[in-house]
C-alpha positions as CSV (number, residue, x, y, z in Angstrom):
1,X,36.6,-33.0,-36.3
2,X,36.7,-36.1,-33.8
3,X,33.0,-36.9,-32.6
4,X,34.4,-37.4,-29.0
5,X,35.3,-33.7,-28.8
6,X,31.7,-32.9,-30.0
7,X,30.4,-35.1,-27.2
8,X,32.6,-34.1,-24.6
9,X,32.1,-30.3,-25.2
10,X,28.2,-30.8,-25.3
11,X,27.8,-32.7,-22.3
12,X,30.2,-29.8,-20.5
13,X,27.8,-27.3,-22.2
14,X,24.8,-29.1,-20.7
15,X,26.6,-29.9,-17.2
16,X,27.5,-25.9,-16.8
17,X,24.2,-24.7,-17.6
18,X,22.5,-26.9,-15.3
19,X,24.9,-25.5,-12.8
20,X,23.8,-21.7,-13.4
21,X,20.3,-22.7,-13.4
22,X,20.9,-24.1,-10.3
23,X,22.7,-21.4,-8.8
24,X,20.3,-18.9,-10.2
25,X,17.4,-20.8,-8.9
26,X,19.2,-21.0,-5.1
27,X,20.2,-16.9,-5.5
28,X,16.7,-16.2,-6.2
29,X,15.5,-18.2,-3.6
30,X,17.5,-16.1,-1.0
31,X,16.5,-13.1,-2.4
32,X,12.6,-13.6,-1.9
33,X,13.5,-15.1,1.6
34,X,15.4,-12.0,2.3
35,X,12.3,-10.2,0.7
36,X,9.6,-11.5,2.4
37,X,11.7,-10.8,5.4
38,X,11.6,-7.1,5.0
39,X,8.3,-7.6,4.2
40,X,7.3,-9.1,7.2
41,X,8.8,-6.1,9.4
42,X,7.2,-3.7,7.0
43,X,4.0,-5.1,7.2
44,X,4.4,-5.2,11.0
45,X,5.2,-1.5,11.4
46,X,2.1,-0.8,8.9
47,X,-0.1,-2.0,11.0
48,X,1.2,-0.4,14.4
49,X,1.1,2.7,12.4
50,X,-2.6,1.7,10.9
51,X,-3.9,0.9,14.5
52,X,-2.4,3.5,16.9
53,X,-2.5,6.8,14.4
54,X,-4.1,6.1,11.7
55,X,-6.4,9.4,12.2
56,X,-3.0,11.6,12.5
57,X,-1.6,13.7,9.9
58,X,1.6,12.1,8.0
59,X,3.9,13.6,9.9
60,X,2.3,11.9,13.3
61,X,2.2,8.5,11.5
62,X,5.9,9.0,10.5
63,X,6.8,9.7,14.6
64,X,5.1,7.0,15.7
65,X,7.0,4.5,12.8
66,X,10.3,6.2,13.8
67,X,9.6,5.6,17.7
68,X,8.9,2.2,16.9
69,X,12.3,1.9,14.6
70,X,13.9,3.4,17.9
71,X,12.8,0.8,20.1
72,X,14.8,-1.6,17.3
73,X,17.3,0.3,17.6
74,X,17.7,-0.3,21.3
75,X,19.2,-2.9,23.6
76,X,16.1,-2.4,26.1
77,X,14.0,-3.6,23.5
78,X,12.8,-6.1,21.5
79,X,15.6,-6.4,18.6
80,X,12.9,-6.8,15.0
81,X,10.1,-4.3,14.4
82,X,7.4,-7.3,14.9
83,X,9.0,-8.3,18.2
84,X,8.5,-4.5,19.3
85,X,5.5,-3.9,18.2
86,X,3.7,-7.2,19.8
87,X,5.8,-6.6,23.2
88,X,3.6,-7.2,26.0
89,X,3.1,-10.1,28.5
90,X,1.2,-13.2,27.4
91,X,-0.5,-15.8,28.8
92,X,-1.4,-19.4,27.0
93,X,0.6,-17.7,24.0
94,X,-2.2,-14.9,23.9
95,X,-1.2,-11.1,25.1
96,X,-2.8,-10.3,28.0
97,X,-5.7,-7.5,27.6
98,X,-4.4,-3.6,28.1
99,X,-0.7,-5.5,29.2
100,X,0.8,-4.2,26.0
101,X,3.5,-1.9,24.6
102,X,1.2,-1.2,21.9
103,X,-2.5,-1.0,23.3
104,X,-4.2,-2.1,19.8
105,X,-2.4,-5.3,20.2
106,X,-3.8,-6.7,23.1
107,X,-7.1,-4.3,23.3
108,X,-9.6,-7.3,22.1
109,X,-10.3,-6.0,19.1
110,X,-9.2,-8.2,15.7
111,X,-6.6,-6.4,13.7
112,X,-8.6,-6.0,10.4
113,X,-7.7,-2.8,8.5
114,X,-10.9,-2.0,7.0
115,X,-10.1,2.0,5.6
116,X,-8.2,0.9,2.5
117,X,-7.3,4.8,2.4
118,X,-5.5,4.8,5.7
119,X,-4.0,1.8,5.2
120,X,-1.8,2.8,2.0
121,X,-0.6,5.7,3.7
122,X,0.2,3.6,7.1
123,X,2.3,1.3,4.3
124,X,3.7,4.6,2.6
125,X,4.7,5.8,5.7
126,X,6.8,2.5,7.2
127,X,8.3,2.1,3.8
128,X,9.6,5.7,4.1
129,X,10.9,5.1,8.0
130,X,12.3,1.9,7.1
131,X,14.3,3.4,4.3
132,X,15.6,5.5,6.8
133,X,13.2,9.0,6.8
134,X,13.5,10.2,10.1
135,X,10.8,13.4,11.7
136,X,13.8,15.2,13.5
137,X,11.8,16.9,16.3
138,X,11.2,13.4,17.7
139,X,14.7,12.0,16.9
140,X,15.9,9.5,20.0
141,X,11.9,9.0,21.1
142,X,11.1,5.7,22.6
143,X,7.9,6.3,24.2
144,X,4.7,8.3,23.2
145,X,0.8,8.2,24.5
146,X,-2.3,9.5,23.4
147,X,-3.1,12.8,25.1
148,X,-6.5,11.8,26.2
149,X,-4.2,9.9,28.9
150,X,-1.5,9.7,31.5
151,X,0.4,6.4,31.6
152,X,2.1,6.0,35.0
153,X,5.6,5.5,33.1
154,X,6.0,9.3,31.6
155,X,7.8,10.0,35.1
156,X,10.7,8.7,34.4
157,X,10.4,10.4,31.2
158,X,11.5,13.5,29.1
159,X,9.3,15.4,27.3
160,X,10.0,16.2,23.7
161,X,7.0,17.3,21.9
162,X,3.2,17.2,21.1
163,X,1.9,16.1,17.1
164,X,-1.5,15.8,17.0
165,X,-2.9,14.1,19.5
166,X,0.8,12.0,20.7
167,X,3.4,13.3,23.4
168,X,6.4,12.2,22.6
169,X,9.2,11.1,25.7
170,X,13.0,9.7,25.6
171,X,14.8,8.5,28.8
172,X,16.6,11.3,30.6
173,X,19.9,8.8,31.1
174,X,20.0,8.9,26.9
């Protein structure tokens, strides 16, 4: 067999696996980006639902993760999860105290999620909405509030139901 050939088909061996590798490597790549990306807007929507119901049954957590997925969902909004869930105004690139959409966000407190309990269920729970698990009764919600208080907003509000200790709303025009 003439050595050439042998040479030339090694070097193509080498030169075509370096290629995959390389294209493996870059696929990967955008896979974890694409990853941590999700990961990002999950992590974002674990804390809203750590912070503003973490003492709710599931079912309350899961409303308040779908009326945040909502808000996504619509052009009055913010368009990404973290975006929503950090609306609020700002000043000096801080959010202004009790100027929130979200009122752990800007209520002075850190956001430290101590109850390592609560905090796998808040991450169970926007897994679950952001795979798509929707509570029904609440369906179309956009706004909800503690009970313990009346925002001046519910006005122009419809009232769709009370879980635990959140009143749900959606706009009447929707």
């Amino acid at each position: 067999m003439d050595k050439s050939y042998i040479k030339y088909n090694t070097s193509f061996k080498v030169l075509f696996v370096s290629v995959v590798t390389i294209a493996i490597f870059f696929a990967t790549l955008a896979l974890m980006n694409k990853a941590e990306a999700k990961q990002t807007e999950t992590q974002c929507l674990t804390e809203a639902v750590y912070f503003e119901a973490r003492s709710e049954s599931f079912v309350g957590q899961l409303a308040v993760a779908n009326v945040i997925l909502q808000r996504v969902r619509d052009s009055r909004f913010p368009p990404t999860v973290c975006e929503v869930v950090h609306d609020g105004r700002y000043w000096e690139g801080n959010p202004v105290r009790n100027r929130c959409a979200f009122s752990y966000w800007c209520d002075g407190k850190p956001e430290i999620m101590k109850d390592k309990q609560a905090l796998r269920t808040a991450q169970d729970v926007a897994r679950m909405a952001i795979d798509g698990v929707i509570y029904e009764e609440i369906q179309g919600a956009t706004f909800y509030h503690a009970s313990y208080v009346s925002p001046y907003w519910i006005k122009d509000l419809s009232f769709i139901t009370k879980i635990g200790k959140h009143l749900f709303y959606y706009y009447e025009g929707d």
